[in-house]
TIZA-350468 format. One line per field, with one value per residue: x, y, z of N, C-alpha, C, O in turn; residue in one letter. Coordinates in Angstrom, 2 decimals, padded with zeros to 5 digits. Layout:
<nodes>
nu = (X:...)
nv = (Y:...)
nw = (Z:...)
cau = (X:...)
cav = (Y:...)
caw = (Z:...)
cu = (X:...)
cv = (Y:...)
cw = (Z:...)
ou = (X:...)
ov = (Y:...)
ow = (Z:...)
res = (A:...)
</nodes>
This chain:
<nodes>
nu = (011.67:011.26:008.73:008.24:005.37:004.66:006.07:005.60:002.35:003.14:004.03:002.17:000.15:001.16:001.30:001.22:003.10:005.29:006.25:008.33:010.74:010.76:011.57:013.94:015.47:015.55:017.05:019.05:020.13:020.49:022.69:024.57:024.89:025.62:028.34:029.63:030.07:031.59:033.97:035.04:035.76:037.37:039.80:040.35:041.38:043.15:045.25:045.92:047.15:049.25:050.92:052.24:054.68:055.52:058.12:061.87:062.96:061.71:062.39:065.51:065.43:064.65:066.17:068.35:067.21)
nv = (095.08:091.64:089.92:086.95:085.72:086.67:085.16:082.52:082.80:082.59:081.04:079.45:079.71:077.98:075.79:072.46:070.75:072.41:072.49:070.34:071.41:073.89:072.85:071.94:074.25:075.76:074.68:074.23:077.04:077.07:075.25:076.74:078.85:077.98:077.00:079.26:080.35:078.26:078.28:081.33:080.45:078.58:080.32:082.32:080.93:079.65:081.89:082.77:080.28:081.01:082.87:082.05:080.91:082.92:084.10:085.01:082.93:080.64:080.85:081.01:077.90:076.52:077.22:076.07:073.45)
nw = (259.86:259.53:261.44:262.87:263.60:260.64:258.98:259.43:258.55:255.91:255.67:256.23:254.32:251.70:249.26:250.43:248.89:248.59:250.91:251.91:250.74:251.52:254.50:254.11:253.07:255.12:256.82:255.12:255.65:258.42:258.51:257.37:258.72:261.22:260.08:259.11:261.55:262.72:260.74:261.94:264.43:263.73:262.50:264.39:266.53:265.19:264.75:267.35:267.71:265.71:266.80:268.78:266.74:265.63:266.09:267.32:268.50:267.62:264.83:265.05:265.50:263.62:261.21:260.23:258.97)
cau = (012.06:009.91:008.30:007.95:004.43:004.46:006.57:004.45:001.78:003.26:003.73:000.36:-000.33:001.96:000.48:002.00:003.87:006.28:006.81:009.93:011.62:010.86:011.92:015.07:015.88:015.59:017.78:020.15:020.38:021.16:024.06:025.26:025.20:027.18:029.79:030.11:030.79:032.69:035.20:035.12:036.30:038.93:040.19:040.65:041.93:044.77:045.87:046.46:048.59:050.62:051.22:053.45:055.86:055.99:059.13:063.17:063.53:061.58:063.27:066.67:065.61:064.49:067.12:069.11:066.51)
cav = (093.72:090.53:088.86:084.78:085.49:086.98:084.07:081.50:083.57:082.53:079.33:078.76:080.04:077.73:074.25:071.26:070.21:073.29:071.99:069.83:072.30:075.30:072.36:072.08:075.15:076.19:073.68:075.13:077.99:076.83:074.74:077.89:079.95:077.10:076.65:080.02:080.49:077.68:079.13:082.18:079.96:078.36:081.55:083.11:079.71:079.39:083.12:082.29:079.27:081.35:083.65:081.33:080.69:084.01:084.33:084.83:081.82:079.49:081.35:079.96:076.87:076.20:078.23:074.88:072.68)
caw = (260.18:259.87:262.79:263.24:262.69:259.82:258.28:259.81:257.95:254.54:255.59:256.01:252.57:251.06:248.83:251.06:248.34:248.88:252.30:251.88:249.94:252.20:255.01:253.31:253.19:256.74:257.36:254.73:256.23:259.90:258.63:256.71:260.01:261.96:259.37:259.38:262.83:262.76:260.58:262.31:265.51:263.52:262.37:265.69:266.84:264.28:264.55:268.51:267.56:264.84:267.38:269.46:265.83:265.10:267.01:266.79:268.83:266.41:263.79:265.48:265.85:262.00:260.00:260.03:257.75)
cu = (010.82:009.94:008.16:006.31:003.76:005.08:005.95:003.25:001.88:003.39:002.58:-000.03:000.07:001.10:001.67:003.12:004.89:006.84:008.27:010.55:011.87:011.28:013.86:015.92:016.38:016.75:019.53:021.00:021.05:022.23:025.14:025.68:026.37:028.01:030.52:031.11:031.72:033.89:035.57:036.47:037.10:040.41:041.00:042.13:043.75:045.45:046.31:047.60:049.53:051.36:052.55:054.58:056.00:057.20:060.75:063.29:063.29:062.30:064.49:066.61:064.85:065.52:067.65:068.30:066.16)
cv = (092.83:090.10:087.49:085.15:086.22:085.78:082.86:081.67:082.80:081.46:078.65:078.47:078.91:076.40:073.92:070.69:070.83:072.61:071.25:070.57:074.00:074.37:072.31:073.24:076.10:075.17:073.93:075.70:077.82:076.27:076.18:078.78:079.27:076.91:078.28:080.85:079.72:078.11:080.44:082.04:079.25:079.46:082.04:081.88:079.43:080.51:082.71:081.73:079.75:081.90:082.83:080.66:082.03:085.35:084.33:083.59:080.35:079.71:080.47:078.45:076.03:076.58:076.76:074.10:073.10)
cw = (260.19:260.88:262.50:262.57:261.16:258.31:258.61:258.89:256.80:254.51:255.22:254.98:251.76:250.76:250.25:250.10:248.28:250.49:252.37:251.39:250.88:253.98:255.12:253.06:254.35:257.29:256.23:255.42:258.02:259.60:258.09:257.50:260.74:261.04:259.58:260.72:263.53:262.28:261.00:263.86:265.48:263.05:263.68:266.22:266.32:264.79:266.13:268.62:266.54:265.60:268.00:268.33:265.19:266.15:266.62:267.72:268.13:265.54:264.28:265.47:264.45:261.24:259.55:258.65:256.78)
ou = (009.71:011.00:007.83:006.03:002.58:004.67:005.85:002.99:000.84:003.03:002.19:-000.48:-000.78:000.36:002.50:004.07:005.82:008.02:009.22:011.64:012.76:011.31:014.67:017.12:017.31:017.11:020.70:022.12:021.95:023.13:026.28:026.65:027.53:028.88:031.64:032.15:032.42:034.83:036.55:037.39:037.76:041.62:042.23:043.35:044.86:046.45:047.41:048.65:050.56:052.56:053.71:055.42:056.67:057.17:061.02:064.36:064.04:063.06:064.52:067.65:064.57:065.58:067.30:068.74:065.63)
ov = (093.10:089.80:087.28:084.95:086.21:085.68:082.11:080.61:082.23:080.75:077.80:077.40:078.72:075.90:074.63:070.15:070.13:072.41:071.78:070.23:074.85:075.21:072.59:073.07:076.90:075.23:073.81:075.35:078.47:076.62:076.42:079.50:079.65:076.27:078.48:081.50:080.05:078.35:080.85:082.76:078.93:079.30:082.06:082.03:079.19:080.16:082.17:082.09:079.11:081.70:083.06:079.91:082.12:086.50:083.68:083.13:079.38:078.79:079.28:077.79:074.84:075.82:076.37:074.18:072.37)
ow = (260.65:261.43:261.33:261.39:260.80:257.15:257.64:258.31:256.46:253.58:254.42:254.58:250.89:251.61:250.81:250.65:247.90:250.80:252.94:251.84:250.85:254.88:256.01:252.83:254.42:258.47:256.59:255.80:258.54:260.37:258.49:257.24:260.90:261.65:260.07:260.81:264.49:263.04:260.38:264.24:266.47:263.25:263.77:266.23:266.81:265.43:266.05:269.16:266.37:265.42:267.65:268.83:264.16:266.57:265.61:267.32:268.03:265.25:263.95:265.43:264.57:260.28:258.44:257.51:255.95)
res = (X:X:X:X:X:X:X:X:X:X:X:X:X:X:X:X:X:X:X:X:X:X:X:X:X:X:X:X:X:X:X:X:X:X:X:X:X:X:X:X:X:X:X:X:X:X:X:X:X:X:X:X:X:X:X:X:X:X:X:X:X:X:X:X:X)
</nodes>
């Protein structure tokens, strides 16, 4: 596994002109984690609320339309 300073490390190394782009990227990546776990937490979320129409009494009370 890498450590922080070992990626700090390469930072260092890096021209400046990589900087926005390796900025940019880190910042990628964090939205990519929260979306993810966002849909993870709509997921769950929905399956909860199917739960309460996955019933014979909704059933009864749709058949009609």
């Amino acid at each position: 596994m890498i450590t922080r300073d070992e990626v700090k490390d390469e930072i260092n190394k890096m021209p400046e002109s990589f900087l926005q782009e390796l900025y940019d990227f880190i910042l990628f990546l964090k939205y990519r984690k929260y979306q993810q776990e966002d849909n993870v937490m709509t997921h769950i979320a929905s399956e909860e609320t199917l739960k309460e129409w996955n019933s014979t009494e909704e059933d009864q009370a749709w058949k009609n339309l």
